[in-house]
Backbone as a chain_set.jsonl record, in Angstrom:
{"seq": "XXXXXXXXXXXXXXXXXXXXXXXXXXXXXXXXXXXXXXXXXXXXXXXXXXXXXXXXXXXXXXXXXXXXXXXXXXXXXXXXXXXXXXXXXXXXXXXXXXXXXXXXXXXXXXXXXXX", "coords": {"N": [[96.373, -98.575, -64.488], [96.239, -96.269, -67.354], [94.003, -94.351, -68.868], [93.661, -93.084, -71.818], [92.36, -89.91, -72.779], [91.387, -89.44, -75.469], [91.013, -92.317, -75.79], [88.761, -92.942, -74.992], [84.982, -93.227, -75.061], [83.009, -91.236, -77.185], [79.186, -90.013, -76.73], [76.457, -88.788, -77.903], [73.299, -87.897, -76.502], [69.668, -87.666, -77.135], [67.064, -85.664, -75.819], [66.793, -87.361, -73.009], [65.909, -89.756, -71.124], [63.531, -88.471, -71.354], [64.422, -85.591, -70.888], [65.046, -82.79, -72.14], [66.5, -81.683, -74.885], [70.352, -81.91, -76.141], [72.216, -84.533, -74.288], [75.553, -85.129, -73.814], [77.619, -88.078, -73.223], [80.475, -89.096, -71.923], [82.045, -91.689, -71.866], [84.018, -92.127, -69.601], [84.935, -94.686, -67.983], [83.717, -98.2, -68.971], [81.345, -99.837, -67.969], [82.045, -102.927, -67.689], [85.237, -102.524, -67.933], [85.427, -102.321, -65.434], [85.997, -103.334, -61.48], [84.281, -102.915, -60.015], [81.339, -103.282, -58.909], [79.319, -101.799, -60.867], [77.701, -99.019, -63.112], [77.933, -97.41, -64.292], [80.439, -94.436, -65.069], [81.334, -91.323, -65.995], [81.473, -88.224, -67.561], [79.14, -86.161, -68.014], [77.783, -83.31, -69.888], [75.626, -80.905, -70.047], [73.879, -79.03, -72.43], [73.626, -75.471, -72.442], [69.481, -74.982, -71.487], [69.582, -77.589, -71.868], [68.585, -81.383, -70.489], [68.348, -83.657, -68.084], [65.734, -86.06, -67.311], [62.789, -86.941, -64.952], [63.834, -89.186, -63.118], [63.924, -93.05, -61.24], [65.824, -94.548, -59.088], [66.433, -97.827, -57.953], [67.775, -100.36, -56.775], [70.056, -99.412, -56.824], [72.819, -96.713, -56.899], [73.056, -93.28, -57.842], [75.754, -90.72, -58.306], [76.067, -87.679, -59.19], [78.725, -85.3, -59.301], [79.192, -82.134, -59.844], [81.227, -80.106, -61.974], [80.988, -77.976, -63.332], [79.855, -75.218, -64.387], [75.979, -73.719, -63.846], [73.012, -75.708, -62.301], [69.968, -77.055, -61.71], [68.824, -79.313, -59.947], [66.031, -81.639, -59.139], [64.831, -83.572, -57.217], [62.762, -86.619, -55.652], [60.794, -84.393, -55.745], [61.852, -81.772, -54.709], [63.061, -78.888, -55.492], [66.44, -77.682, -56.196], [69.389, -75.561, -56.734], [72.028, -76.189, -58.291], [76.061, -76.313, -58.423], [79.748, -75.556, -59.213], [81.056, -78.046, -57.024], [79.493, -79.141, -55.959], [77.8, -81.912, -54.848], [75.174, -84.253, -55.376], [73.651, -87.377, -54.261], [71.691, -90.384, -55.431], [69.609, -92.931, -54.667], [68.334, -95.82, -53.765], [65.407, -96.229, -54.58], [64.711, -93.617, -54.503], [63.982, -90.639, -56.684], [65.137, -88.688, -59.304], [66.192, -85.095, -61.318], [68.178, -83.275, -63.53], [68.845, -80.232, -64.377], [70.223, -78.047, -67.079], [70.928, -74.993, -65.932], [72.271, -72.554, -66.881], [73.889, -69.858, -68.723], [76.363, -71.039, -70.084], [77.666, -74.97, -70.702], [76.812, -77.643, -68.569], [78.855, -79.149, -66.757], [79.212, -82.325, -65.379], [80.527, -85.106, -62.997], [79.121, -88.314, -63.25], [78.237, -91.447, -61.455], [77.226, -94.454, -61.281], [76.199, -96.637, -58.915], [75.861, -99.788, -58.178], [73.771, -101.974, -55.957]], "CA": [[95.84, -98.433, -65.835], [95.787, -94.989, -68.069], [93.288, -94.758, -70.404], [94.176, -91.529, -72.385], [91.116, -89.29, -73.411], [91.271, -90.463, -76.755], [90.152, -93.66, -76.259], [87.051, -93.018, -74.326], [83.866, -92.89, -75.835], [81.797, -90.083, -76.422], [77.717, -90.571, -77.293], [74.916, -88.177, -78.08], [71.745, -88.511, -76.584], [68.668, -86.43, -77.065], [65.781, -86.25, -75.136], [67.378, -88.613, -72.174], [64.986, -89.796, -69.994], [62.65, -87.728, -71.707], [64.222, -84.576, -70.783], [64.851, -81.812, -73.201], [67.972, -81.518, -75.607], [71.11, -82.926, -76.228], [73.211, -84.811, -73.145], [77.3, -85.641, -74.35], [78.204, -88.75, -72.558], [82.014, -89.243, -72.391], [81.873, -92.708, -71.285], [85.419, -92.747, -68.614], [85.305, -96.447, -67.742], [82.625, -98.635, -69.328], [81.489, -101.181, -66.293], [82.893, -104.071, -68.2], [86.529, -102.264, -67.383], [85.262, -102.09, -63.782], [85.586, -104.639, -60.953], [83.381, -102.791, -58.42], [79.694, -103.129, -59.382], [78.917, -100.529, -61.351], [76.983, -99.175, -64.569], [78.139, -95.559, -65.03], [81.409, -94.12, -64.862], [81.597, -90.909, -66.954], [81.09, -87.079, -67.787], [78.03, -85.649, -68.751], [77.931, -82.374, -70.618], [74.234, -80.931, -70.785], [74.697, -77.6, -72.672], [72.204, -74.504, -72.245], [68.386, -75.327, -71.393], [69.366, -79.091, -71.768], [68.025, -81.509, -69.066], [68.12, -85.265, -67.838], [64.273, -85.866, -67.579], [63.289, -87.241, -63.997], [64.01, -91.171, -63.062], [64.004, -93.538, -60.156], [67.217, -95.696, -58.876], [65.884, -99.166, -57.765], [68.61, -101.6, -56.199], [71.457, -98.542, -57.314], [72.749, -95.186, -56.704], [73.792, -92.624, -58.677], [76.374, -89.562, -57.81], [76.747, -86.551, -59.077], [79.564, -84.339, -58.939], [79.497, -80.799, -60.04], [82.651, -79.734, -62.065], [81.29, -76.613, -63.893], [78.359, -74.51, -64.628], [74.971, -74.305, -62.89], [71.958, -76.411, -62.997], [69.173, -77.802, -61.107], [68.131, -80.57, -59.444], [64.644, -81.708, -58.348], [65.146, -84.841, -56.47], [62.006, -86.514, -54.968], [60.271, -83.053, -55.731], [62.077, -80.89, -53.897], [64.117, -78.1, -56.158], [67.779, -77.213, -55.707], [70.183, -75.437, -57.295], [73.624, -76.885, -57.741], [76.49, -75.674, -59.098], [81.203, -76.756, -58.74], [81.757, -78.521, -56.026], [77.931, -79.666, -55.11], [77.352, -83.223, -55.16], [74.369, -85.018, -55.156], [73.43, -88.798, -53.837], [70.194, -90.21, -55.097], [69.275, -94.042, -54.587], [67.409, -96.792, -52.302], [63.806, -96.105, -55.048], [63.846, -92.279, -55.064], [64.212, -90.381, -58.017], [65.825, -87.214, -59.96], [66.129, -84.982, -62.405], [68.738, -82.287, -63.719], [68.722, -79.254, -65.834], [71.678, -76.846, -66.912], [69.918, -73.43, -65.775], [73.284, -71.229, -66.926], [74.717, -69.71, -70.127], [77.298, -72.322, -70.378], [76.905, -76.045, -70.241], [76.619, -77.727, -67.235], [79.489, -80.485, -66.487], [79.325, -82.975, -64.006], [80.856, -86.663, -63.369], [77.908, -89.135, -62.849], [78.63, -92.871, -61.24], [76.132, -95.206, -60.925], [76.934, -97.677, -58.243], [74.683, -101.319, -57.769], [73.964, -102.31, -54.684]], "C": [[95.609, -96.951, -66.108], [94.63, -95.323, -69.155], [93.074, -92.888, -70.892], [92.298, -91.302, -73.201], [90.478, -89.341, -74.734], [90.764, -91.688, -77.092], [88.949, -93.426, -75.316], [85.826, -92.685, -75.462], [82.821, -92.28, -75.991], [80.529, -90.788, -77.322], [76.729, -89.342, -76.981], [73.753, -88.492, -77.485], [70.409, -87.73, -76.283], [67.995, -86.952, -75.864], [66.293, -86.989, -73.746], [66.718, -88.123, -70.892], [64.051, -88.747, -70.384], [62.831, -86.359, -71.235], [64.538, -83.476, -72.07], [66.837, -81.719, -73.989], [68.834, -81.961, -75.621], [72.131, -83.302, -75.061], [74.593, -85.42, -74.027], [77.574, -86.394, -73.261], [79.455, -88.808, -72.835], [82.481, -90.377, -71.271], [83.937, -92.854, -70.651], [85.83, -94.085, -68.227], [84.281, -96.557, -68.14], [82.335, -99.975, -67.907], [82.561, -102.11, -66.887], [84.761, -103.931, -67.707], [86.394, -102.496, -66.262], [85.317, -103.512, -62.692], [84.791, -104.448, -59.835], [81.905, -103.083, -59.272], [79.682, -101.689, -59.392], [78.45, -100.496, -62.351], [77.063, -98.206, -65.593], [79.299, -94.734, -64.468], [82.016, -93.088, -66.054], [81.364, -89.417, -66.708], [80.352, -86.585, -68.65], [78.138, -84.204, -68.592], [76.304, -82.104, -71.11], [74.406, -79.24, -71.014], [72.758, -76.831, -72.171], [70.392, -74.783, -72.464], [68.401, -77.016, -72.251], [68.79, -79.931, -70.331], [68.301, -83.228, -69.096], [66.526, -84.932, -67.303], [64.333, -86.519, -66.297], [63.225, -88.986, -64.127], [63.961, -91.614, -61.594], [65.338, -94.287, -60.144], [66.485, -96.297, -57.934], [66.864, -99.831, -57.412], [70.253, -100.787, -56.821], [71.041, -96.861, -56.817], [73.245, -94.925, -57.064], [74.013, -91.073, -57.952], [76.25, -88.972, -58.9], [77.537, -85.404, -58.448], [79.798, -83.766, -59.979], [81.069, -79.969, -61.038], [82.36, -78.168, -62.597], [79.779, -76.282, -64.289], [77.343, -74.658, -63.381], [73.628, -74.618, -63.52], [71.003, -76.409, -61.828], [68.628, -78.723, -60.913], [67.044, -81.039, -58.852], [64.832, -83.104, -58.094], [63.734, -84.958, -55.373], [60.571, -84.714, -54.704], [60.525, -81.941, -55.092], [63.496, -80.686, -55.047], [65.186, -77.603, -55.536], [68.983, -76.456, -56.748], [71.317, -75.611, -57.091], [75.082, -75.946, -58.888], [78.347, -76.293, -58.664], [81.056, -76.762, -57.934], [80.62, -79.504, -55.226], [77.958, -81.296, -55.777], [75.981, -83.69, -54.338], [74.359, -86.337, -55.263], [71.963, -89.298, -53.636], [69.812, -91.725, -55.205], [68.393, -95.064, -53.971], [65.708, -95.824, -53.587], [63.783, -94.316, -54.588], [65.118, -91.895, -56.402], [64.876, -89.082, -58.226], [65.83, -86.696, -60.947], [67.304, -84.316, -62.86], [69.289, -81.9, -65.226], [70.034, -78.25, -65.541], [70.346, -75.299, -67.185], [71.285, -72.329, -66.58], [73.401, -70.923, -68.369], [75.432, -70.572, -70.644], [77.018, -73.457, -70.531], [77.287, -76.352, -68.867], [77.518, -79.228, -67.077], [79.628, -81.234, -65.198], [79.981, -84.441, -64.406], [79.833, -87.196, -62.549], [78.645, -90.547, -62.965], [77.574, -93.501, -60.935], [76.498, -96.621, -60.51], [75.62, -98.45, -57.977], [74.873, -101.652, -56.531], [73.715, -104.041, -54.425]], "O": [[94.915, -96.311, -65.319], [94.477, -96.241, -69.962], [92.519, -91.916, -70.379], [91.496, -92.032, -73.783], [89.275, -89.292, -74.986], [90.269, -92.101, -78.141], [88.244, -94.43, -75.215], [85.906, -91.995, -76.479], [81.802, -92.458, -75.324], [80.614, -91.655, -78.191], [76.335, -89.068, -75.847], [73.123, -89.432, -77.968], [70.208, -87.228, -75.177], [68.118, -87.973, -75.187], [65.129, -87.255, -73.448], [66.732, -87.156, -70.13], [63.784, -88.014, -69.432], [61.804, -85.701, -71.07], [63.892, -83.754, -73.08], [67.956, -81.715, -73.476], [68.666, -82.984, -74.956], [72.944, -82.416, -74.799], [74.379, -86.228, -74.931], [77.805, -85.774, -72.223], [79.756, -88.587, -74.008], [83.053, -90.168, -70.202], [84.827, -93.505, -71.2], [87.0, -94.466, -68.184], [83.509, -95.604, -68.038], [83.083, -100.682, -67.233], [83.757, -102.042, -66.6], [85.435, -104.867, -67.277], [87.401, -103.02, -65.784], [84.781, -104.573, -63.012], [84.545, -105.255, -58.939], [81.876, -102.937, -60.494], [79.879, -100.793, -58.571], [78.447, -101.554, -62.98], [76.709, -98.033, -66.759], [79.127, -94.31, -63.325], [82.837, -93.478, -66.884], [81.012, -89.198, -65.549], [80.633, -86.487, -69.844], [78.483, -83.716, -67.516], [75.743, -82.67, -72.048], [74.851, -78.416, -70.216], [71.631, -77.216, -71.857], [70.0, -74.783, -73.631], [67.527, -77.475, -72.988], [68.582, -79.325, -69.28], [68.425, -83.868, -70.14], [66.156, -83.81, -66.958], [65.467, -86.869, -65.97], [62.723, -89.727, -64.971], [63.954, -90.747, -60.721], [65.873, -94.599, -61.208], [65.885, -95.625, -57.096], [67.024, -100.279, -58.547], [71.272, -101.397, -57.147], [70.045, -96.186, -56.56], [74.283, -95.573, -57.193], [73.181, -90.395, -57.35], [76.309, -89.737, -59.863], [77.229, -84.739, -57.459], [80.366, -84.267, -60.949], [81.838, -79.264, -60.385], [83.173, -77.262, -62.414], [78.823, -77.044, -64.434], [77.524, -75.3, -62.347], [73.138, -74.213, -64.575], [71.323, -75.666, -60.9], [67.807, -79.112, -61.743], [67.108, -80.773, -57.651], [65.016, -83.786, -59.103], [63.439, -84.085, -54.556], [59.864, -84.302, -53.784], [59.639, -81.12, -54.859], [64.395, -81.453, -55.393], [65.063, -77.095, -54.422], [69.368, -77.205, -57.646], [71.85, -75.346, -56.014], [74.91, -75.182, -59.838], [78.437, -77.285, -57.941], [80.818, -75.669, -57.419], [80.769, -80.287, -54.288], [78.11, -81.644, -56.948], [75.744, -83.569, -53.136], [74.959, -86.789, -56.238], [71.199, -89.103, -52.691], [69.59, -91.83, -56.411], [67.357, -94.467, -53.679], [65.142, -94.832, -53.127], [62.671, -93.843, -54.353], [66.188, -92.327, -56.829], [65.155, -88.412, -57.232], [65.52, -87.426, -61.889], [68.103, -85.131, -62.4], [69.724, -82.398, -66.265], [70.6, -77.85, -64.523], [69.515, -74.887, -67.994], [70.917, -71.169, -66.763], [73.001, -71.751, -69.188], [75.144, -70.942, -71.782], [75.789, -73.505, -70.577], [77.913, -75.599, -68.121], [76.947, -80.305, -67.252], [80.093, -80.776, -64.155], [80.038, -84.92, -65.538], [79.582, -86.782, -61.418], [79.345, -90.924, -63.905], [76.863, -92.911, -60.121], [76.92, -97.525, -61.231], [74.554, -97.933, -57.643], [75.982, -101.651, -55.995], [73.853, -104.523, -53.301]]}, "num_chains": 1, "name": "protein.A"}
C-alpha cells in the first residue's frame, strides 16, 4: 500500500496536553488502516517555543523519533535535550513532555503502540 502525501491528514492543535502553542499533526496511517495495535502513526511539527504539555502512557508506548530541529524532553522529571537521530521510548505508566527549544520547528515521527 502507497498512500501519497496528499491524502494524509493534517490537524492543528493548540495547547496539546496543555502545553504551549500550536502542534501540526500529519496523521501517516490512522490506526483504523493499521493491523498492529496501535493509536498513533504520524509527524508532529511543533514550531518555535511550541510544546506537548507533560502526560502519562498507561497500558501503551509511545516513540519518538527525531527527524529535525532541537527540543527537549523531560521524561519522568529528568531533562534532556534531543535533537536528528535521538529517539525516545516512554511507556509501562511513566510520563513525558516535549518542547522545540530551536529557531526552527522541531519534527519528529511519534507512534503510539498498545500493549
Amino acid at each position: 500500500m502507497i498512500k501519497r502525501a496528499t491524502a494524509m491528514e493534517r490537524e492543528l492543535r493548540e495547547r496539546m496536553r496543555d502545553g504551549t502553542g500550536t502542534v501540526e499533526i500529519l496523521h501517516v496511517f490512522r490506526a483504523a488502516e493499521l493491523k498492529g495495535r496501535s493509536r498513533l502513526f504520524a509527524r508532529l511539527r511543533l514550531g518555535p517555543g511550541s510544546s506537548i504539555g507533560y502526560h502519562v502512557h498507561e497500558g501503551e508506548e509511545e516513540i519518538f523519533y527525531i527527524l529535525s530541529g532541537s527540543g527537549q524532553v523531560t521524561e519522568n522529571g529528568v531533562v534532556s535535550p534531543v535533537g536528528p537521530g535521538d529517539a525516545v521510548l516512554t511507556g509501562g505508566g511513566a510520563g513525558h513532555s516535549i518542547a522545540c527549544t530551536g529557531d526552527g520547528s522541531l519534527d519528529l515521527l511519534a507512534v503510539i503502540l498498545l500493549y
